[in-house]
Structures are given as C-alpha cells and as structure tokens.
DOMAR-436404 format. One record per residue (C-alpha): residue in three letters; x, y, z negated. Coordinates in pm, whole numbers, padded with zeros to 5 digits, always signed. Layout:
N
AlaXYZ...
This chain:
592
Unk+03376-04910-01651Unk+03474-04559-01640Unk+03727-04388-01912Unk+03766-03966-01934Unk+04090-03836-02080Unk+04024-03479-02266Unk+04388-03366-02304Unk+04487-03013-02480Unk+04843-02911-02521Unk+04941-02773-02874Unk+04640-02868-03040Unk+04716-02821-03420Unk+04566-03079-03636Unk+04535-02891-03956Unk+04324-02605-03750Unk+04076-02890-03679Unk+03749-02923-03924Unk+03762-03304-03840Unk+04127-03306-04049Unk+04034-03070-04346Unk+04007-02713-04189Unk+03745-02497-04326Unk+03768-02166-04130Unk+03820-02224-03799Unk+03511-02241-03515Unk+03492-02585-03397Unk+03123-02733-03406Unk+03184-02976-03046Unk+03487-03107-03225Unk+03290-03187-03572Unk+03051-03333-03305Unk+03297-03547-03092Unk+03394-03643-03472Unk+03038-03836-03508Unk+03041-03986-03122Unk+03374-04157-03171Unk+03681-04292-03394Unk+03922-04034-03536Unk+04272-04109-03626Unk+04471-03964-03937Unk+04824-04133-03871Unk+04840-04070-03514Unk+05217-03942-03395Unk+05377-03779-03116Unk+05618-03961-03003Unk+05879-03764-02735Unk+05867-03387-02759Unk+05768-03143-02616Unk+05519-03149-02271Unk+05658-03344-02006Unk+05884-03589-02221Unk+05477-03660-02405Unk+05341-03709-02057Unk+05631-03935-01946Unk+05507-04185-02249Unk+05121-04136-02122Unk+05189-04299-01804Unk+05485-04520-01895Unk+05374-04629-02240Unk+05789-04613-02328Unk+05948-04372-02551Unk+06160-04085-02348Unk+06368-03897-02612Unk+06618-04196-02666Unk+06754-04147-02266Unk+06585-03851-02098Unk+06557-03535-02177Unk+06281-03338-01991Unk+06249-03505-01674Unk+05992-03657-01417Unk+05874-04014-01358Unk+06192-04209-01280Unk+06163-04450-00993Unk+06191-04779-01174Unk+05923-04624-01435Unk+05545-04781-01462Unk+05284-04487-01429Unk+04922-04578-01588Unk+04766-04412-01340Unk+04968-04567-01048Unk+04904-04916-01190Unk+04506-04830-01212Unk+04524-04712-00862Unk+04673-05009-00678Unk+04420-05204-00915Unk+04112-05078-00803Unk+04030-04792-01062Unk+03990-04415-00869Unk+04247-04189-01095Unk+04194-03779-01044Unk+04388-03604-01251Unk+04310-03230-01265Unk+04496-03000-01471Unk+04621-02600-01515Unk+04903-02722-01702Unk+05182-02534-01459Unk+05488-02856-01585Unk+05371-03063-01356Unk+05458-02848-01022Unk+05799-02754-01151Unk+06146-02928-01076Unk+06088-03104-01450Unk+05752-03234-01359Unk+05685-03286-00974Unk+05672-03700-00970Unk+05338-03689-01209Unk+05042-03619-01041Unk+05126-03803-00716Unk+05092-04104-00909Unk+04699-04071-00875Unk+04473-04135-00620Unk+04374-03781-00589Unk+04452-03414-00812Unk+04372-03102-00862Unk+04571-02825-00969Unk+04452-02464-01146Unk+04770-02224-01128Unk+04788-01855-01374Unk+04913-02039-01731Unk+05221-01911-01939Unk+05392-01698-01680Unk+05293-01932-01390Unk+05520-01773-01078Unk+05159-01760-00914Unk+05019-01414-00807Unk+05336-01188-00658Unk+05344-00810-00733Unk+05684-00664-00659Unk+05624-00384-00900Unk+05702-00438-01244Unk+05401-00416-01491Unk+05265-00225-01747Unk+05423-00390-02077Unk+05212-00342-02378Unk+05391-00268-02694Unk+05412-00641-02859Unk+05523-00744-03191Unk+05677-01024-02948Unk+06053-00970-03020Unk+06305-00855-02757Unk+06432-01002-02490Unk+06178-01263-02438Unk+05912-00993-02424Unk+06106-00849-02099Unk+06123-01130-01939Unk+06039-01255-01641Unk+05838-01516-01771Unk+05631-01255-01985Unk+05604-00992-01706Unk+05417-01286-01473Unk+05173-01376-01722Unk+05112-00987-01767Unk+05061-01056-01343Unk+04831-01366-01397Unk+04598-01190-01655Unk+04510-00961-01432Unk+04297-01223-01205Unk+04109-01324-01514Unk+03909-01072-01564Unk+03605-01263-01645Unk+03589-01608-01843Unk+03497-01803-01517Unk+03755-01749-01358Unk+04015-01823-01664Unk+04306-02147-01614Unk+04067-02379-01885Unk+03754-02287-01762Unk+03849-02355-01405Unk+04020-02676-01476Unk+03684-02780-01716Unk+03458-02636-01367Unk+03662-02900-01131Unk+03662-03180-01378Unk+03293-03178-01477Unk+03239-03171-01083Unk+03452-03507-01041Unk+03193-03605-01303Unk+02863-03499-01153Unk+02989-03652-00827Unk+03103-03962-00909Unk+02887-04041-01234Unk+02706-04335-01059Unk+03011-04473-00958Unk+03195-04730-01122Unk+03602-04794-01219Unk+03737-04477-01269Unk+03957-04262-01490Unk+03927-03890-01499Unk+04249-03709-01643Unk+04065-03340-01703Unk+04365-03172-01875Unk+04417-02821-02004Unk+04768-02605-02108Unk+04540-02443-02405Unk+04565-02381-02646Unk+04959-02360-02600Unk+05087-02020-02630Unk+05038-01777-02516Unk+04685-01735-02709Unk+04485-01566-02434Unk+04102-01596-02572Unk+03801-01352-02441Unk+03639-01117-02711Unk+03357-01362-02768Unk+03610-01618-02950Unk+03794-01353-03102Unk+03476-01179-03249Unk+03431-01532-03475Unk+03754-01443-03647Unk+03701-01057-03760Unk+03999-00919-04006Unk+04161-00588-04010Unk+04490-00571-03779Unk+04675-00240-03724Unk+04976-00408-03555Unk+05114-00433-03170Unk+04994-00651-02913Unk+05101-01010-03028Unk+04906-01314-02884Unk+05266-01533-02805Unk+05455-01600-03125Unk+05838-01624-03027Unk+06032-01990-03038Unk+06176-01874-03402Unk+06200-01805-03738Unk+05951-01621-03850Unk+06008-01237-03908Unk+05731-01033-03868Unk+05506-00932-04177Unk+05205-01095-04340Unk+04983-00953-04113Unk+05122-01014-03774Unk+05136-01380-03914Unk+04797-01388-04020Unk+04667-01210-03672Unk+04868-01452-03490Unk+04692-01739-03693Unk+04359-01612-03552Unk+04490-01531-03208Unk+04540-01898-03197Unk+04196-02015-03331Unk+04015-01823-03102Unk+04147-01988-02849Unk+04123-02315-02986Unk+03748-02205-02990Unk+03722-02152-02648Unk+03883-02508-02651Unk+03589-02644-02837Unk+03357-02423-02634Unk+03471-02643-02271Unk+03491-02996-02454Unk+03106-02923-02572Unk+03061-02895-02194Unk+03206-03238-02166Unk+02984-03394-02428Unk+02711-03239-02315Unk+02724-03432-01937Unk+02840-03775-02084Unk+02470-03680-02283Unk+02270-03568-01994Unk+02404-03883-01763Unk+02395-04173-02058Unk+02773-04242-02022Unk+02789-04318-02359Unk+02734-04726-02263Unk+02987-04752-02022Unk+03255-04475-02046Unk+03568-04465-02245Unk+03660-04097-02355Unk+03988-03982-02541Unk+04019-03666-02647Unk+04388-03617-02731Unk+04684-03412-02741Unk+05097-03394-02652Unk+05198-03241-02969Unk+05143-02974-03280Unk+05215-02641-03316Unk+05390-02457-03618Unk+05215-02103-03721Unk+05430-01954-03921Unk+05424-02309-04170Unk+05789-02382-04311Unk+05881-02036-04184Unk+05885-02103-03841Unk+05632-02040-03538Unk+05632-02282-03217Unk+05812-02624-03207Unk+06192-02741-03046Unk+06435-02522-03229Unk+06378-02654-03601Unk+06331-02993-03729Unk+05992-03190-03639Unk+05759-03131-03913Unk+05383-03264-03987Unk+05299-02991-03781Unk+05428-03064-03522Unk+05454-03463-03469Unk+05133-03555-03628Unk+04846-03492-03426Unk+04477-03503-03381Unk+04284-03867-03137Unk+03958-03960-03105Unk+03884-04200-02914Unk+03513-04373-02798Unk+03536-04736-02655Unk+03215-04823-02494Unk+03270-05207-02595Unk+03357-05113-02945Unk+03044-04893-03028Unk+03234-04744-03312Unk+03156-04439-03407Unk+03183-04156-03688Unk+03472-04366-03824Unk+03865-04318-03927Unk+04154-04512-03869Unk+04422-04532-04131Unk+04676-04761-03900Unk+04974-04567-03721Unk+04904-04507-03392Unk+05127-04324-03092Unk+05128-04156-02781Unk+05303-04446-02628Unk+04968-04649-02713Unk+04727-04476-02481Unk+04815-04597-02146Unk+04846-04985-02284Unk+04455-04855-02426Unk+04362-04769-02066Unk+04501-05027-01930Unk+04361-05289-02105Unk+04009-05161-02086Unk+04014-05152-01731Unk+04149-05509-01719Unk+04520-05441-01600Unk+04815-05709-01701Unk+05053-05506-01911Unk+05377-05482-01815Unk+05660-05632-02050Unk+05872-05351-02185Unk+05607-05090-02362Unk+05681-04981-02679Unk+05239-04904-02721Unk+05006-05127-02779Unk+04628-05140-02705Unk+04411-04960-02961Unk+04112-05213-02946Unk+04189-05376-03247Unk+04231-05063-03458Unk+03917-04943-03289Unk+03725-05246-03429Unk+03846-05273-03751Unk+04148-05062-03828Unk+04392-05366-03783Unk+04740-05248-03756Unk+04955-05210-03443Unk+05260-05106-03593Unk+05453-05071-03916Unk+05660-04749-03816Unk+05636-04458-03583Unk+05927-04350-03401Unk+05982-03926-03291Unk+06182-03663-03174Unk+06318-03453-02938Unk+06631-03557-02687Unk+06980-03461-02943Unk+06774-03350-03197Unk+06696-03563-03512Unk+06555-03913-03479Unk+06272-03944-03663Unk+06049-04247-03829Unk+05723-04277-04048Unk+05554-04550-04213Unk+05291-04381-04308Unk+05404-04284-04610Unk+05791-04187-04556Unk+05884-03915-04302Unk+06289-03947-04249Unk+06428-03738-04006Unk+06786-03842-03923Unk+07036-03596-03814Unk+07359-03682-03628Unk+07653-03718-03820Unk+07905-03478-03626Unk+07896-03121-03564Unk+07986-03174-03188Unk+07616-03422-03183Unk+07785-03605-02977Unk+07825-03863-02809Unk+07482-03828-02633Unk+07429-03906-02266Unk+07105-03811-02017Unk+07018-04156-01802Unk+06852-04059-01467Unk+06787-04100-01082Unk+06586-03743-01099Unk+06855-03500-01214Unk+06624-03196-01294Unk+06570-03007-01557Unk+06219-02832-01674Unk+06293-02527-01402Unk+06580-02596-01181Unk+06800-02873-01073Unk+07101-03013-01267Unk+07349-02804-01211Unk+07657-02915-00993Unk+07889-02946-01254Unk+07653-03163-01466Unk+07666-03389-01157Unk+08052-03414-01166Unk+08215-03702-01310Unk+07918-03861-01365Unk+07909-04247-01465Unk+07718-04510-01303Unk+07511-04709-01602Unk+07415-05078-01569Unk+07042-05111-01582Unk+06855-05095-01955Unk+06541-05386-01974Unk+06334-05155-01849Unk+06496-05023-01495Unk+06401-05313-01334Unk+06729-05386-01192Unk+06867-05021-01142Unk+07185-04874-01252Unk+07095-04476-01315Unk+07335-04211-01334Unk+07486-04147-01718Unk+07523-03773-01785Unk+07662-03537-02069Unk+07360-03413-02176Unk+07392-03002-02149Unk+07336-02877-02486Unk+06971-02826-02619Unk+06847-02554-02822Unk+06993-02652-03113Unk+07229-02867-03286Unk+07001-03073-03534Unk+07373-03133-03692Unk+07297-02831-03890Unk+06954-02938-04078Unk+07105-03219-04259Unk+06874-03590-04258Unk+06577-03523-04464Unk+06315-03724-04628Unk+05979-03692-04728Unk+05697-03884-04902Unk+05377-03758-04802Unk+05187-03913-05018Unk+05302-03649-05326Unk+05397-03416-05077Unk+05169-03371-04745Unk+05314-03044-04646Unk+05673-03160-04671Unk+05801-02898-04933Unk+06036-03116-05115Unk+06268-03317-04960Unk+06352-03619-05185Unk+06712-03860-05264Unk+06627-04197-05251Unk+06897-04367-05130Unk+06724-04722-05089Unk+06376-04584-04906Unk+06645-04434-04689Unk+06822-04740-04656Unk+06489-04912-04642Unk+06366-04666-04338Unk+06741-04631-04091Unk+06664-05059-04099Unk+06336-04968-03948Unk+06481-04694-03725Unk+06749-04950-03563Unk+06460-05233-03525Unk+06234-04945-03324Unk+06556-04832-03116Unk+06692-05188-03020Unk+06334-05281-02931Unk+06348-04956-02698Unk+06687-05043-02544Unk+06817-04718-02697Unk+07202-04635-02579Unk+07432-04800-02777Unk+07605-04417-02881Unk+07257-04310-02971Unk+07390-04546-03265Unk+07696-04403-03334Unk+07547-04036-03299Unk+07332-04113-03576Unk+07619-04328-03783Unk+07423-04613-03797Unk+07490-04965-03713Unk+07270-05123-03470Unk+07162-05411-03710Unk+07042-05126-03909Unk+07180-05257-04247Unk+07415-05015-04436Unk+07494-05041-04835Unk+07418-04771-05067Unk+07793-04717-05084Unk+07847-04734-04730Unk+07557-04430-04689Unk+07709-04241-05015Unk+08050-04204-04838Unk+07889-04083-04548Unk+07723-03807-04708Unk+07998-03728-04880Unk+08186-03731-04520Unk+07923-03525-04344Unk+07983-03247-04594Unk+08341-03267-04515Unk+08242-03196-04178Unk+07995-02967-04283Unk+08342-02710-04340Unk+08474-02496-04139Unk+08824-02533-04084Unk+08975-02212-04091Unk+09024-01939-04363Unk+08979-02230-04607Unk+09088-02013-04893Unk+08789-01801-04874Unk+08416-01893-05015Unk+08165-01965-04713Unk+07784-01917-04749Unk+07615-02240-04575Unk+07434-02000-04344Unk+07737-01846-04200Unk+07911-02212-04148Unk+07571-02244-03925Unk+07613-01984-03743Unk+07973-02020-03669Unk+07860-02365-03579Unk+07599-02272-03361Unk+07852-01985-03223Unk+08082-02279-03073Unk+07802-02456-02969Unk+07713-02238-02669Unk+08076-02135-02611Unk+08229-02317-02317Unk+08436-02587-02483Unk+08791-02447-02390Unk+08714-02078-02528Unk+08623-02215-02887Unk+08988-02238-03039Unk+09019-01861-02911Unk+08680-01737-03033Unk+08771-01900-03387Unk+09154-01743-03381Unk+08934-01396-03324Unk+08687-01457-03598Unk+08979-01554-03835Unk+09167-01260-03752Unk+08866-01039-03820Unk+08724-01157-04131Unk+09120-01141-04252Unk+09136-00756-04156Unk+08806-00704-04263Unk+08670-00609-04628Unk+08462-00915-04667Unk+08579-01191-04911Unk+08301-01412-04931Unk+08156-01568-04540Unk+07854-01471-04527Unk+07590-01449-04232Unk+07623-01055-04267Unk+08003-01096-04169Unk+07926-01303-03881Unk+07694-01088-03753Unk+07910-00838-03781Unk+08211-00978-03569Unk+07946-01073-03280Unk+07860-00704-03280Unk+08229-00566-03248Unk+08384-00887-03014Unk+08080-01018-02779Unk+08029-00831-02444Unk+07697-00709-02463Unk+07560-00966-02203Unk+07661-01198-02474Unk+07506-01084-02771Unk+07142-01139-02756Unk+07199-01491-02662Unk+07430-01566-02982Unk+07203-01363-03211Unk+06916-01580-03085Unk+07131-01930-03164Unk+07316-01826-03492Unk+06977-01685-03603Unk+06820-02025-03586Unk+07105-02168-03760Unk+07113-01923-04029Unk+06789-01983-04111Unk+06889-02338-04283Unk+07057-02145-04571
C-alpha cells in the first residue's frame, strides 16, 4: 500500500468549483472531484500553519496549550510512527515554516525530505542592496519591510515557471513517484506554500481572469481590515485565483502519473489543506487578527481509499484535521496511540457514518470555537486582560526567534497532561497575540439559514446546548484547567440560562472603560483603548490612561469616539510607536 498527501496552504473552499464556485479555473480539481470522496463539513482545527501541521502528525488539537511551536518531545508524529513501522515517509515541501525556529522538529520526523526555499520573503537569496519597490496598494509599513523586500529578492530567480517554489516542489515529488512507483509501503508528503499569499502566478494563469485594473501593484493583501476600493478588492480576488490555477495546473500533473502508472488500485491520495483564506469576505482579508469565520475554518478534503473504491461521492459527517494522521495510520496498519482527538475516516469513506458530533477550532487566546454542523459558536473570553492563559512547552520558540529571556523567567514547572507521557513541561505567560478576541464578543451562528454568517443570533439554550459540548471536547483534550475560567465556563460544561444572562450582563460591565465615566463612549473607541493597553507594558498602562484622560478632558471632544483616540496617539506616541498602535487599535475599531 502506498498513500500520497497533496497539501496546499490557504486553499479557499468557496474558490473551488467542487464547493459551488462558478468562475474560477479549476478543471483537475472538478476532476480529482470524480476520482475520489469530497467532504462538505470538514474543519480546521488549530490555526494557522504550523499549529495545523502539529495536528497532521500528532492527530491532537494544539491551540488549547501551544501556541505556534514545533513537535514537542513527548508528541507522536504520523510520519515517525510509519517510519519505525516499515512505511518509507519523504516529505518534500517549499513551505519555508518548517526551517524556522517555529517549525524545525517536523521534517526530521521522516525517513527522508526535501526542501524548495524562495516562498513569502524566504531569507534565501542575499543582495545587500535594497530593491526596487514597486508602488503597491499593499499598505505601509509592511510593504517596507524586510519580509517584503526578500520576496522582491526571491522573485527575481523565478524568472521562468520551472523554476518557481510549486513547480519545483511538484518536479521533486513526482520524481519520488516515478522512482519508487513499483515499490510498496510508502507515504509521499508533496506539499506546497500556494496558494498562501503572496499571490505570485505567471501571465498564463492570470490571462484566464481578464478585467480592467488601473490600480498599484497588489498581489499580498495586508493581515487587516479591508480598506482599499472595489477594485483593488476585486483584482486581489483574481490575483488569488490565478494562482490557485496554477495550483490546479501541478495537481493535474499528479493525477495524471497515478493514471499513467495504475495507482489507482493500491494508492491512497488526500488532497487537503491547513486552513481558509478571507478575501475581503466580512470586511477583512487574510486570517489571525479577526474572529474565525467559514472562511477560514471550513475547508476543502478529498480523499481516495484504494480499499474503499468510492468515488465521485460527498460526505455530510464532520470531519477534522486531527483525523488524517489516525486515516494514515490505520491504512497502513499502525496501532493508534491512546490520546488522539481524530479518528480514522474509513467509515465515513464507506458510508458517511459519523465520527464525531462536534468540531472543535481556533487560534491559541483567541476565541474557542465549536460546530455541529449546523451551529457555529465562537466563544470569547470573558475578561479584557484574556487572561489567565498559559503556553505548555519543552521547545520555547516562537514562529521566527526564540522565547525571549524574560518569557523564560519565573516560569512554572507543570505536572504532565495524559498526553506527555510522563513529562512535566514548562508553563508560560503566553506573550500577547495579535489580538484580544475579548473585544469581538461570543457569537453564534446557524448556518443552515445563514451560510455566510451575516447574522449572529440569541439563543440562549443552543448556546447553552453548544459551551456543554465545548467542555466535553476540551476535557477529552486535557485542556488547562484556566482555559476554563478564561472562557467562564465550568468544566462540567453545564451553566443555567440565568447563570449565562448575568454573565453577559457582567461582560458588558467589563466591556467599560473606567475612566471619564461621565462622558458617552463609542464601542469602537473602548476597543481601541483596549487594544491600546494591550500592547503597553503592563506597568505603563495606569500612566498612558491618566494621559488619555487628561487629554480628552482638555480637548473639545465630548463624545469618545475612535476619531479622538486617534487623535491623542498622534499628539502623545513617539513616532516609533505609532504605526504599531494604529495597526492594533485599527483592528479593534473595526468591531464597532
């Protein structure tokens, strides 16, 4: 038996024509839509790239501990457990994560890898000299970065479609496959960063989507609300599906071998992704700073299991991220270990059986999120300090560097959760995220009347019904017990409608700012003073408040408004300090 993983990062399921698109390019995904099974309630489960790829190999939810991090030592890796079974794993990916300090435990887990470097501002080629920035609709600073002057660097070398990040990566892992096709027990990982941003497509791709554009440069939408106009929106839209062409274009390529070879009898293939991708949908572009929409969490699987023979099918039953590596391990014949939250797929596969009643999602400190299917709740912590929320780790990094000294200061020593095998880890403040999830509220959804989550609904009991569900998924994941109280929910899960009406009616209590009561605040400006403190060393916030009060007293402005805070970061931040706050209260303004 031999099983290929086809992995894209930021593939958007509603720009697929297998889930209901009808303009983008896509004819080898309509295709792998006939050769296999395709999912409609499959979920991320933790966000974003490496916290996705933790659950691949460990079949365990991340976001309730970790926050970007790399295989822990007491962790079971997939891969690792094929290897030391008898099953060849090559993993071969341009996907730059995995050789940062965030990433580097991955791809030694298999028995051999491959790595393409020149994605996303990849520190690969050096040129001391600064380079030519185009004018970009890309907003300041981020488009003078160094991040956005190195993939100015990297574009350089790919000059022609050959020798492009994907195409490289889909070169290398069709060669694993025309080298090893008459060979039998192993698993190919073939795994590309596309079509994350930035959308870097050749003229071929881009010449399927003609429209009239008279703007700047803009192929790498910022992490933000969305500001620019209709048509930079609309551009960026088909910046994005050409490259999810090209996408299409290099998994025809691997179709076309599993053809040409017969795998079809004997070879597993999942073509999958980490997460979604937001395109200007709810007002936002990217994912991580606003709350976890369809868009983002709900993603596009197929999946062909040679034992199976299904094909051209859907599957209704909620499936996860967290329930690929039990898949692959069970169809290479490998004893599951006892603490996954996945389960194999098999018996979806063969007749849409369910494997789960909820799906559990979200990024570390942001909202915990849950689904049945029917129900999206996303539940927000309870304080505006989201705390108290802890990091548990024997890897202290971070996506790019290490944890910092002082994060490593009075650290605690934890006593080991189910799934440590026996180790204590180190228990950490977490450092403070991109935003404070504090300031969206908890939010519900039925997306049965309401698929694109326009309306958020008040029904006490479903809520009720759904933080039961949320409490049975965390105590089943060993979840920390202040995970619990960040939330303000018990861990039995059971709360009384008058029990959650008081707490509403307390979190908008703590919703107020407590100074210059007297004076009417919009809800955007509370955010933004919120998010103000937020990255604001902790014994500086009394004084930056004392300043703000004494300015909007002198000042002529009688209602708070997010004009007025604006305004005092203007006059009292140093300049070094502005563009950082106007970035953070921005995001939290836009909640008003």
């Amino acid at each position: 038996m031999r099983a290929i993983m086809v992995m894209f990062d930021s593939l958007n399921l509603h720009m697929l024509p297998n889930y209901g698109c009808d303009w983008t390019h896509a004819p080898n995904f309509k295709r792998l839509g006939e050769k296999t099974v395709a999912f409609d309630q499959c979920y991320a489960g933790s966000l974003p790239c490496m916290p996705a790829r933790r659950e691949l190999h460990t079949g365990r939810y991340n976001f309730l501990h970790r926050s970007w991090g790399p295989i822990e030592p007491f962790d079971n890796s997939m891969p690792e457990m094929l290897k030391k079974n008898g099953v060849y794993t090559h993993l071969v990916t341009d996907h730059q994560h995995y050789w940062e300090d965030g990433g580097a435990t991955y791809h030694p887990r298999y028995s051999s890898f491959e790595m393409v470097r020149g994605q996303e501002g990849d520190p690969w080629k050096g040129h001391v000299k600064d380079p030519e920035i185009p004018e970009t609709e890309t907003p300041e600073p981020f488009a003078s970065s160094n991040m956005f002057k190195q993939d100015i660097v990297n574009r350089s070398y790919f000059e022609s479609e050959e020798k492009h990040p994907q195409a490289v990566t889909f070169s290398l892992g069709m060669d694993f496959i025309q080298k090893n096709k008459d060979e039998d027990n192993w698993f190919l990982q073939l795994e590309t960063f596309d079509p994350h941003e930035p959308f870097f497509a050749y003229q071929q791709y881009k010449d399927l989507y003609p429209h009239e554009y008279n703007g700047k440069h803009f192929d790498w939408p910022p992490y933000y609300f969305v500001q620019e106009s209709d048509e930079v929106v609309e551009h960026g839209k088909y910046e994005y599906a050409a490259l999810l062409s090209m996408c299409d274009n290099y998994l025809g390529k691997v179709m076309d071998m599993m053809d040409e070879h017969d795998m079809w009898k004997d070879t597993m293939l999942i073509v999958n992704t980490d997460h979604g991708y937001l395109l200007g949908e709810h007002g936002w572009w990217s994912k991580s700073v606003m709350p976890v929409y369809d868009e983002i969490a709900h993603t596009p699987l197929f999946v062909w299991d040679p034992r199976e023979g299904k094909k051209g099918e859907r599957r209704q039953s909620l499936v996860q991220t967290v329930d690929l590596a039990p898949t692959l391990l069970e169809f290479f014949g490998v004893q599951l270990p006892d603490d996954l939250d996945g389960k194999p797929l098999r018996q979806v596969i063969h007749s849409d059986q369910p494997i789960r009643e909820t799906a559990l999602f979200g990024f570390h400190g942001g909202h915990v999120n849950i689904t049945d299917g029917k129900y999206i709740y996303m539940r927000s912590p309870v304080s505006p300090e989201n705390k108290p929320l802890f990091e548990y780790t024997l890897m202290p990094t971070h996506m790019r560097q290490l944890f910092s000294p002082g994060e490593l200061q009075n650290i605690e020593i934890q006593e080991p959760f189910s799934f440590t095998k026996g180790c204590q880890t180190m228990k950490t403040q977490t450092r403070s995220g991109f935003v404070n999830a504090f300031q969206y509220g908890s939010k519900l959804f039925n997306l049965t009347t309401d698929p694109e989550q326009k309306e958020e609904i008040e029904d006490p009991e479903i809520e009720l019904m759904l933080i039961k569900k949320m409490a049975e998924q965390m105590r089943k994941n060993d979840a920390p017990k202040e995970q619990f109280v960040r939330l303000g929910i018990p861990e039995d899960g059971i709360m009384s409608i008058e029990e959650l009406m008081k707490q509403k009616e307390a979190i908008r209590k703590a919703e107020q700012i407590s100074i210059l009561e007297e004076h009417q605040w919009d809800k955007a400006a509370q955010n933004q003073i919120r998010a103000l403190l937020n990255i604001t060393p902790e014994l500086a916030r009394q004084d930056l408040l004392k300043k703000f009060e004494e300015f909007i007293v002198g000042s002529i402005f009688n209602r708070i408004s997010a004009e007025s805070v604006e305004k005092f970061i203007d006059i009292s931040l140093l300049d070094d300090e502005k563009e950082k706050a106007k970035y953070f209260i921005g995001l939290a303004g836009r909640t008003s």
